[in-house]
N, C-alpha and C positions, 0 to 999 in steps of 0.2 A: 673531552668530547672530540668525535672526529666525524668531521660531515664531510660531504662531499657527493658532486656527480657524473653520471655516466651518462653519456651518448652512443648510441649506436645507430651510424646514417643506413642502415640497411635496412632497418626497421623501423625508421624515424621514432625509436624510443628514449626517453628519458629516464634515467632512473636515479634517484634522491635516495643517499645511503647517510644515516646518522646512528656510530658506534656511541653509547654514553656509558660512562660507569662512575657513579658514585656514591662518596663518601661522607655517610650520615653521623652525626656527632652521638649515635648510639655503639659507633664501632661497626665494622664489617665491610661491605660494597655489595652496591645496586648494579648488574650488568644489565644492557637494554639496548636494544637496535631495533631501526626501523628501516624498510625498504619499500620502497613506494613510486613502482614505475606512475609514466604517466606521457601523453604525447604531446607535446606543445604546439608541433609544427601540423595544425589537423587536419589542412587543404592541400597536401601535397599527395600529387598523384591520383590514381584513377578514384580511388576510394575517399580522398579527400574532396573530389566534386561532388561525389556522391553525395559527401557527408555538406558540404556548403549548399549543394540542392536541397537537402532536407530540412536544412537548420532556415531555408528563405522559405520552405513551405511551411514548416512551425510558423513561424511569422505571421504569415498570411493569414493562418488559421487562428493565430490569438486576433487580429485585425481584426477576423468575422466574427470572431466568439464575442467582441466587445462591443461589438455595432448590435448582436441579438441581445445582449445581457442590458443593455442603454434601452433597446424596444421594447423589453419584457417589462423594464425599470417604470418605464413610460408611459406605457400600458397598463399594469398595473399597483402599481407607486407599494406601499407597504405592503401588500398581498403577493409580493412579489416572495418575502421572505416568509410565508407560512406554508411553502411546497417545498419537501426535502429536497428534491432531483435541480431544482431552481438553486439552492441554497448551497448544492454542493456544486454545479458549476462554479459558480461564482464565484467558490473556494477555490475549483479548481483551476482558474483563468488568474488568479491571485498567485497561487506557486509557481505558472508560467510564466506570469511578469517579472516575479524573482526569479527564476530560471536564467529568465535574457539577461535581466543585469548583472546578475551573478556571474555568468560566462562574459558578458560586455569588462565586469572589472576583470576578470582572471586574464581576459585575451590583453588591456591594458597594461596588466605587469608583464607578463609575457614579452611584450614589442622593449617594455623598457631595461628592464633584466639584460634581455639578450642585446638590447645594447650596448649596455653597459660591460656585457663582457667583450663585444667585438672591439670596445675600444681599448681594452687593454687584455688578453686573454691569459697570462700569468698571473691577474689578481684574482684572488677567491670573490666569485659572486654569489651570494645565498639565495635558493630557491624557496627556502620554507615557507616565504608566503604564499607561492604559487600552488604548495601542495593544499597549504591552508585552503584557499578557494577553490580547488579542484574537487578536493574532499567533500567541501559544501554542493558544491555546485552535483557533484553525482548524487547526492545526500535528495537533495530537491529533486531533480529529475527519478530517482527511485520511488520517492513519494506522487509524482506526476504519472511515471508509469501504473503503478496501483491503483491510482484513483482511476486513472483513463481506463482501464481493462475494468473496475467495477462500474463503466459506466456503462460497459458493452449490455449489461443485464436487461436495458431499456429496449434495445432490439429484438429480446425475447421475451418483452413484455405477455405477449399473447398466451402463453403457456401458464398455464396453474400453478404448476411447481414452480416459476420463477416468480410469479405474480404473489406466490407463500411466501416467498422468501424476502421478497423485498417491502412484504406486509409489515413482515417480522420487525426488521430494522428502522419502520415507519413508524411503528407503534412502542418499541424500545428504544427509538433516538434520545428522547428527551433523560428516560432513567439513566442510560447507558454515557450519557454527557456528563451528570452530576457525578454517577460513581467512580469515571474518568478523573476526574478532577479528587475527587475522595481518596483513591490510588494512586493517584498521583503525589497528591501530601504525604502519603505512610511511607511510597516507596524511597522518595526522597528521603524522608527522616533516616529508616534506615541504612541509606547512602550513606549520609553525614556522621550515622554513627559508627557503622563499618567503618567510614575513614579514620575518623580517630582512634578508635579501638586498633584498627591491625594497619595502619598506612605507612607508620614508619617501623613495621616486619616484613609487610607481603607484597609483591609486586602485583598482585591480582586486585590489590586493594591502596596503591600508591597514591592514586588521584580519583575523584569525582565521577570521571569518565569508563574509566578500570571496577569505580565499583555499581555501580549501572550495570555493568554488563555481566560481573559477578554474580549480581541479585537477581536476574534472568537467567542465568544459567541455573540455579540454583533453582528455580521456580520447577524448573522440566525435570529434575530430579539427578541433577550434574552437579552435587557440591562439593566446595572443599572443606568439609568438616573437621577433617584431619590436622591441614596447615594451622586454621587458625585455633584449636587446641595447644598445637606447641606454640604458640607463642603467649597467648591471654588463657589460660586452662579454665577458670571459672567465669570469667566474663564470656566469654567463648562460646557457651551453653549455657546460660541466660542468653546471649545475640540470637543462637542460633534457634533455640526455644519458641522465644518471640515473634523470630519474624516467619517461621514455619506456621505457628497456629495463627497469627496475625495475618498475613499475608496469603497464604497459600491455602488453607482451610477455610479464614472465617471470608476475606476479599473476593478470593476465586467461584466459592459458593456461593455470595450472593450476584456474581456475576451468571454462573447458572442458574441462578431462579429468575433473575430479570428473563432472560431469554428464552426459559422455559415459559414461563407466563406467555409469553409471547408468539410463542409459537403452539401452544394451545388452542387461544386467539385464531390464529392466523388457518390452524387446520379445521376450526368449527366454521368459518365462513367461506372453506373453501370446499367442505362437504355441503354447504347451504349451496353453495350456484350447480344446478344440474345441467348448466349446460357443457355442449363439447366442446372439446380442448382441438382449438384451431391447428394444433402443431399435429395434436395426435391423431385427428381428420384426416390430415394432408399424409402424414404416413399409412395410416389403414390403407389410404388409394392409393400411395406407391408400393405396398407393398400386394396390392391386389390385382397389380397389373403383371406380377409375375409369380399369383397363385392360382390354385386352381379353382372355378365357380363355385358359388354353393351350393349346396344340396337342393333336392327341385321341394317346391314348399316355403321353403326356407331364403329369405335372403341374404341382403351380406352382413346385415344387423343381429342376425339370429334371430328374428321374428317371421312367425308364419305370413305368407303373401296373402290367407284371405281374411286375416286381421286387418291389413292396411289396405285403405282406399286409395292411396299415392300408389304410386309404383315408384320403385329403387330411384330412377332418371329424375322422376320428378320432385322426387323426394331431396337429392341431391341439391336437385336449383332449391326448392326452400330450405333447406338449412343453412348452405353456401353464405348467403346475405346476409345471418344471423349470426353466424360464427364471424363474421368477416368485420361486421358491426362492434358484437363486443370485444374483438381485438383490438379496435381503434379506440373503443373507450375507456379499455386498459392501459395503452400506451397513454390515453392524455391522462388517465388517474395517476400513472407513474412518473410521466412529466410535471 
């Protein structure tokens, strides 16, 4: 094995180099390298205030998250966890606190590491754990970003199609938990089998982690059906067999019919509210303010003027409050 790393101060980058190759008592060699920059030093410079401004405004913002999540708690004691949007905060403020410590250990080895090489810098210092926690550490904040951009959907509470969409997920949370967990079981199994079957032939299948990401690959229709042929020929196609109609057929299918169901659901009670769509209001009058009037007779609804007793103005202030109302009741339905 040959590790080692690179610094470049122009870039203030790190870069973690580890050549391995070996020798399995089946005969042959494993060749394997990884390269895996990464920045240690992450307040240096213009860009590094930048980055220490934002990492004291996360802060700030977990601080508030946890004073509302305590009032809500407070407020409403166990009812607090039967509102999905409630339930996913909570989640969500939970990956941020591992976020901080996460980065609080990484930035700890970090100071100590780099010690340890200033005081002797001919001796080999290892960084692998630093990548370890770096890994993690991006690994969570990926997950934090996801979840924060699916939280934005509550902004657009007001609109129909968002208020469908997030029906959907209200009404499939519960199935869609259990089948999680159900999927979870098989895919693993077939991890554990892959491993043994082809770990000591294929590097796609060496470890636990290699074959995880093989078995998703393989889901989207990227497999390598080929390699593990020449090495197991008949176990091979029984594995491969199984986890196709197992997996991919019988798993995937019942994951579209949970969400079909569901969105069924979700379009029959959204042809039930006849009322208008607060987003698509507000567009009709921006876009009428640089069209042309309607026809005389006719207003801007397409209804004859001596059907309506309102006129268009007035018409406008009443619906206005009513649209505006059940915007608000959808945003607390969502919250």
């Amino acid at each position: 094995m040959f590790e080692y790393t690179l610094f470049n101060p122009s870039t203030n980058m790190f870069i973690y180099n580890v050549f391995l190759t070996e020798f399995p008592q089946t005969g042959g060699a494993f060749t394997m390298y990884w390269v895996y920059p990464l920045r240690l030093y992450s307040h240096v410079g213009a860009i590094g205030k930048f980055t220490l401004f934002c990492e004291v405004i996360f802060v700030v913002y977990l601080i508030v998250f946890l004073v509302k999540i305590c009032i809500r708690l407070y407020q409403q004691r166990m009812k607090f966890f039967t509102v999905f949007w409630q339930v996913y905060d909570l989640f969500m403020f939970m990956v941020g606190v591992a976020s901080v410590g996460i980065y609080i250990i990484r930035l700890g080895f970090t100071y100590h590491t780099m010690a340890k090489y200033k005081e002797d810098m001919r001796r080999f210092v290892n960084f692998s754990h630093i990548v370890l926690w770096d890994e993690i550490l991006v690994a969570c904040l990926s997950v934090l970003v996801f979840m924060a951009t699916m939280r934005i959907l509550e902004a657009f509470a007001s609109s129909k199609k968002v208020s469908a969409l997030v029906k959907v997920f209200e009404q499939s949370g519960k199935d869609l938990f259990w089948y999680g967990m159900a999927f979870l079981h098989m895919i693993i199994g077939f991890c554990f089998l892959g491993y043994l079957l082809f770990g000591h032939h294929l590097l796609s299948y060496m470890n636990i982690y290699k074959c995880l990401g093989t078995l998703f690959i393989s889901m989207i229709g990227k497999s390598n059906y080929g390699e593990i042929t020449a090495t197991q020929p008949v176990l091979a196609k029984v594995f491969f067999c199984l986890y196709v109609l197992t997996i991919i057929f019988f798993t995937l299918s019942i994951f579209l019919s949970i969400l079909g169901a569901s969105i069924d659901d979700s379009v029959k009670d959204t042809k039930k509210d006849k009322n208008e769509d607060l987003i698509e209001f507000m567009m009709h009058r921006f876009k009428s303010i640089f069209s042309k009037p309607a026809a005389k007779g006719l207003d801007k609804y397409g209804n004859s003027s001596e059907d309506n007793t309102v006129e268009p103005p007035d018409r406008e202030c009443k619906i206005m409050p009513d649209l505006l109302i059940k915007s608000l009741n959808n945003i607390n339905v969502v919250r």
